[in-house]
matplotlib code that plots the C-alpha trace (Angstrom):
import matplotlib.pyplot as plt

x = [140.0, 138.0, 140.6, 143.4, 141.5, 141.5, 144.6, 145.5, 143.3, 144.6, 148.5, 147.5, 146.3, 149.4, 151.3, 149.1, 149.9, 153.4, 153.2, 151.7, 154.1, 156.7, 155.0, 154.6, 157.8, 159.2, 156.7, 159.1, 161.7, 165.4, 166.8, 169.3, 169.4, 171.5, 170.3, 172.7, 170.5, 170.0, 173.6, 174.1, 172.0, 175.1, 177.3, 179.1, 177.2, 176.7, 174.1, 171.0, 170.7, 174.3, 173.2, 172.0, 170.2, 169.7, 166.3, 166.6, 165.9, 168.7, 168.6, 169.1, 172.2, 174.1, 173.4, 176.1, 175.7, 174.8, 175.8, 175.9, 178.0, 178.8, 180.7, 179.7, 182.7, 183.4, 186.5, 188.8, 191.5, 193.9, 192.9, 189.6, 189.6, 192.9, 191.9, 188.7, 191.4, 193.7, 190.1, 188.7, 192.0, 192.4, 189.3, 190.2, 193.3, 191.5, 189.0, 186.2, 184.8, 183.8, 179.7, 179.5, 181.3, 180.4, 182.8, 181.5, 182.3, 181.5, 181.8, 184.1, 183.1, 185.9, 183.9, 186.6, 185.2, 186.7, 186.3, 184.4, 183.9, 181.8, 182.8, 181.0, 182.9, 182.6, 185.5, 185.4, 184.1, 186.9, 189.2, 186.5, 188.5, 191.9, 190.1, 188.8, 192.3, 193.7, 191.0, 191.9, 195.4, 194.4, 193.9, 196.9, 195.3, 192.8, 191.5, 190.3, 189.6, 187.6, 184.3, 182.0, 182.8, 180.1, 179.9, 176.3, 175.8, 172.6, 171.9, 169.8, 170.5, 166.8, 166.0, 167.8, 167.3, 163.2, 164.0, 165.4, 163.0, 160.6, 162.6, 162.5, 159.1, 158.5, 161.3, 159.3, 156.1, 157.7, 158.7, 155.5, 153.8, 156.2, 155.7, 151.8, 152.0, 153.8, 151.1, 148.8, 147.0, 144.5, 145.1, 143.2, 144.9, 148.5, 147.3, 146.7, 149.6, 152.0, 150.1, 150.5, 154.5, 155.2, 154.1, 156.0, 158.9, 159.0, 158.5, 161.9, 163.7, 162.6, 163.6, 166.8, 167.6, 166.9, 168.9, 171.8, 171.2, 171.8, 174.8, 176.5, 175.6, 177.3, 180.9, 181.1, 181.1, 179.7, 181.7, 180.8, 182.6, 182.0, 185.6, 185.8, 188.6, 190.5, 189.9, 186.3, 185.8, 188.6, 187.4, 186.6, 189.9, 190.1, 193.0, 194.0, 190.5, 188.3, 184.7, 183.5, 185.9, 184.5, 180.6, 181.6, 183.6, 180.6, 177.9, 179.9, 180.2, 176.6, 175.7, 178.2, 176.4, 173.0, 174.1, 175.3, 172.5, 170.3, 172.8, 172.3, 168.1, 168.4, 170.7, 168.2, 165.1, 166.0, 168.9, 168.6, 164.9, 164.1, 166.7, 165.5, 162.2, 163.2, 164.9, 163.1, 159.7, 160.4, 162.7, 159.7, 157.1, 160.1, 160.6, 156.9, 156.6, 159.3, 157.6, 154.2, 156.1, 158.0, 154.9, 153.2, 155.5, 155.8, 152.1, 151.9, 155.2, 152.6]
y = [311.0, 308.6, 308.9, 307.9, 305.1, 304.0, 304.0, 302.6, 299.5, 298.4, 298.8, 296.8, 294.2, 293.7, 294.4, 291.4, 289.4, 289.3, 288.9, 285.6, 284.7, 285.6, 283.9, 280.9, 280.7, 281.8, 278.8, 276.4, 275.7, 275.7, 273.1, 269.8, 266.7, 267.9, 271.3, 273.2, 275.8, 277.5, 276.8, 279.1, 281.8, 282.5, 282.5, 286.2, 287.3, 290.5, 292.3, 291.9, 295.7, 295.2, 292.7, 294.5, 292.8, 293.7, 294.9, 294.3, 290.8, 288.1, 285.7, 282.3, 282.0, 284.5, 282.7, 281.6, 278.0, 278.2, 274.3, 273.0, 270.6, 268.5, 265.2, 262.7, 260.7, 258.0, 257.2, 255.1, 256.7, 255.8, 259.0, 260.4, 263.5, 264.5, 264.1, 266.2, 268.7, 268.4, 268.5, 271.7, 273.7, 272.4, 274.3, 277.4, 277.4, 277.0, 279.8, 278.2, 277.2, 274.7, 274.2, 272.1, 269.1, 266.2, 263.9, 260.9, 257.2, 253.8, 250.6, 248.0, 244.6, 243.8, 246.0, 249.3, 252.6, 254.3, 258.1, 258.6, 261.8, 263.9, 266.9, 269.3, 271.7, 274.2, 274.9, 277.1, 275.0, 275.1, 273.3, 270.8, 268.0, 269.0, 268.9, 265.1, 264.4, 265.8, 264.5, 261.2, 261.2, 260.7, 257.1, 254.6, 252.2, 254.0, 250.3, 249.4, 252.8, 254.7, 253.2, 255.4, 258.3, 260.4, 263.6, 265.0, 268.3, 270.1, 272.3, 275.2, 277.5, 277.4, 278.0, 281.5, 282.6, 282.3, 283.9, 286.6, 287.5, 287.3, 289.5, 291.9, 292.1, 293.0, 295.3, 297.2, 297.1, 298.6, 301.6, 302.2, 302.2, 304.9, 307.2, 307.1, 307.6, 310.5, 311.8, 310.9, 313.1, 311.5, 309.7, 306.8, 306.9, 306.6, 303.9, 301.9, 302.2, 302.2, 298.6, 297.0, 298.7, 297.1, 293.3, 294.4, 294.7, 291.5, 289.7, 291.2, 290.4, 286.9, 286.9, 288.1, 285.8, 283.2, 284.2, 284.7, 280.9, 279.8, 281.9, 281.3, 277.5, 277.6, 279.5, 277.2, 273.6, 271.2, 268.4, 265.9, 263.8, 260.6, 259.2, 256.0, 254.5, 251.6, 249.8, 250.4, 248.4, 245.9, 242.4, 239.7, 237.4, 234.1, 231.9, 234.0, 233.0, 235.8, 234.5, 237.7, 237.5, 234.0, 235.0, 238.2, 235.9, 233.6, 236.0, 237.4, 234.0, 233.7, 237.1, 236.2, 232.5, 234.2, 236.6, 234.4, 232.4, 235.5, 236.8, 232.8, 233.9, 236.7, 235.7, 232.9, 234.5, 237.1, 235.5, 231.8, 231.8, 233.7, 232.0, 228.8, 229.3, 230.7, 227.8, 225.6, 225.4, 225.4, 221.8, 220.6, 220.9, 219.7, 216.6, 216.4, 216.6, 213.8, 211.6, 211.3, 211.2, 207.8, 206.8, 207.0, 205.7, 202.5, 202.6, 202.4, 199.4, 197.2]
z = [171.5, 169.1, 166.8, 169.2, 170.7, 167.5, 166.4, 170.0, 169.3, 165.8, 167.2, 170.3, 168.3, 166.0, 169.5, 171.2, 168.5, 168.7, 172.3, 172.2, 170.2, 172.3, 175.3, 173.7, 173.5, 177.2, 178.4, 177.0, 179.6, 178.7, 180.4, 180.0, 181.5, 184.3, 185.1, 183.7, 182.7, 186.4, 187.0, 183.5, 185.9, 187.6, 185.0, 184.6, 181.2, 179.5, 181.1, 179.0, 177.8, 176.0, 173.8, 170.2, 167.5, 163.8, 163.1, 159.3, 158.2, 158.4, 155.6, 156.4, 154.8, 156.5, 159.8, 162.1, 163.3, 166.9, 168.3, 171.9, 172.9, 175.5, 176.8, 179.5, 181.3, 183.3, 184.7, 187.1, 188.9, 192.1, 194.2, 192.7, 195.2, 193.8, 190.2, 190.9, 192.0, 188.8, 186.7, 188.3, 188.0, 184.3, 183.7, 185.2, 183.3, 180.0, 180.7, 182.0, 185.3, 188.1, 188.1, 190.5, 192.1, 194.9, 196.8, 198.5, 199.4, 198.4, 199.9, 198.1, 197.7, 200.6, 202.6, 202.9, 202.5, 199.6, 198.0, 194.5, 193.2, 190.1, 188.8, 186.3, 184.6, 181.6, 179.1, 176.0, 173.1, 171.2, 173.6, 174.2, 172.3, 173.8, 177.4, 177.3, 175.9, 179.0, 181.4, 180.1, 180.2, 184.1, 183.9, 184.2, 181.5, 178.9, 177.8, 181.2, 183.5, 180.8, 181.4, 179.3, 177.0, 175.3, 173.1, 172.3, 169.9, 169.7, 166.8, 167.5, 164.8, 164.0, 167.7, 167.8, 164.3, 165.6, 168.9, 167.0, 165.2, 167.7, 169.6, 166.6, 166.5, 169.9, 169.3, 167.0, 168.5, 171.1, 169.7, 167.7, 171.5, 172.4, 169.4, 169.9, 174.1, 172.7, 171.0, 173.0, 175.1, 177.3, 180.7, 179.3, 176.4, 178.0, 180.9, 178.2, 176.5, 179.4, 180.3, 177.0, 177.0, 180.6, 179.1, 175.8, 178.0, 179.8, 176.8, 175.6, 178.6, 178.4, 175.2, 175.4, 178.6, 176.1, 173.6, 176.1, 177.3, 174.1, 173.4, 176.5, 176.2, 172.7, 174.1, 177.3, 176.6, 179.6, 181.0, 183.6, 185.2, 187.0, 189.3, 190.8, 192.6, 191.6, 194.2, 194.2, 190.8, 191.6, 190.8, 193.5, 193.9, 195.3, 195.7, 192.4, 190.9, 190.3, 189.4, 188.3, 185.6, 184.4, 184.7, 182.5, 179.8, 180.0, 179.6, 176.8, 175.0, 175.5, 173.8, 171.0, 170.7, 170.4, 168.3, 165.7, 166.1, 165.5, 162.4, 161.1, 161.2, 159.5, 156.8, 156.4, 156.1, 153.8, 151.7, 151.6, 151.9, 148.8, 146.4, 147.9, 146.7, 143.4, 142.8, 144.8, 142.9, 139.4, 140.0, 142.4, 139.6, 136.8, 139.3, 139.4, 135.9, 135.1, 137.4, 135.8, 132.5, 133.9, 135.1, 132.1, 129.9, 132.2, 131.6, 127.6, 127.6, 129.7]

ax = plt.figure().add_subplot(projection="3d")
ax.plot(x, y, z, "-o")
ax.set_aspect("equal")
plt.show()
């Protein structure tokens, strides 16, 4: 029994080990600006004991590049309702699927209530270019109704490749626990083995959830959407004036006065400046120079 304890002790603490490690790891929360990661909850997945990992070392090189990406748009349409409609079944076409989507209504500056909408939506990452092409193509005038278009990428090749092999080790602690609750014979012996195999265990499936975040997050780009209506962001018009026109076209002067004026500084201070005094003292003291020389000389002809 002395002996097994024994043996018990030194693979707990190797097993203990790891499991911090892998702890310290499920603690971090996986989530994005806009929550996508509990919306990823009810995504239709592989079920957790499908996915099979390599227990042999990976070397970095042989890595596949795991990359999330995802786009941010803003957009104004003539009916936003019916382009959240168009949207949502262009994703279902390409594979992908709705997340989530709101419909609600602003108040113009005429005071009439009109409908805005936001849509998110998740496409295969692949067809992420050829989806904003198509989402645009919505607008009547790309200059004016695209308001705002961004594309972010996160690299977390580095994030799975440690998850991995955290998941490995587990993996293997695991099944050293099961050979010696095999062997083992006594009750306490096997309690405390069966313990230290149940947190093993959940460590794993953490793990693995992770893993499968990151995966899935990779396949399925996220795109959300943001749909006004035209007449929402119409400019104020009166008598064919429209003010809001003029204080834009003024406050954009304004930045482009100061900004010269600030490009003028710069330019300045760290061109002119320098060959200024380069050249600047050597002919102060040369002027210098030739003055006390005239002086003198006018000196000595008295």
């Amino acid at each position: 029994m002395k002996k097994n304890l024994f043996v018990i002790s030194l693979v707990l603490f190797a097993v203990l080990a790891s499991a911090c490690s892998a702890k310290a790891a499920s603690s971090e929360a996986i989530y994005d600006e806009r929550g996508f990661s509990e919306e990823m909850m009810a995504m239709e997945a592989p079920a957790i004991n499908e996915v099979s990992y390599d227990s042999g070392a990976v070397p970095a090189y042989d890595v596949e590049r795991v990359v999330i990406k995802n786009a941010d748009l803003s957009l104004v349409v003539l009916d936003p309702v019916a382009a959240l409609e168009t949207i949502s079944q262009m994703a279902d076409e390409k594979g992908g699927f709705v997340v989530s989507s709101n419909v609600y209504k602003v108040t113009s500056a005429s005071g009439e209530e009109l409908p805005a909408a936001t849509v998110t939506i998740r496409v295969p990452a692949e067809q992420l270019e050829e989806t904003l092409v198509e989402i645009k193509a919505l607008v009547e005038d790309a200059d004016v109704d695209i308001l705002s278009e961004s594309i972010s990428g996160q690299d977390v090749t580095s994030e799975v490749t440690d998850l991995e092999s955290r998941l490995r080790n587990l993996q293997q602690a695991e099944e050293q626990l099961l050979e010696i609750m095999d062997n083992a014979t006594d009750t306490e012996d096997v309690m405390a083995v069966f313990q230290e195999l149940t947190a093993i265990r959940e460590d794993i499936e953490v793990l693995q959830g992770q893993l499968q975040y990151y995966q899935e997050s990779a396949k399925l780009s996220a795109i959300y959407i943001n749909l006004q209506a035209k007449e929402a962001v119409a400019p104020i018009t009166i008598g064919g004036w429209r003010p809001s026109l003029t204080l834009q076209r003024a406050a954009q002067a304004l930045v482009d006065g100061l900004k010269f004026l600030a490009n003028a500084l710069i330019w300045i201070v760290i061109f002119v400046a320098p060959i200024a005094l380069v050249i600047g003292v050597p002919v102060y003291f040369i002027v210098k120079a030739s003055k006390k020389h005239r002086l003198s000389k006018k000196k000595v002809e008295k």
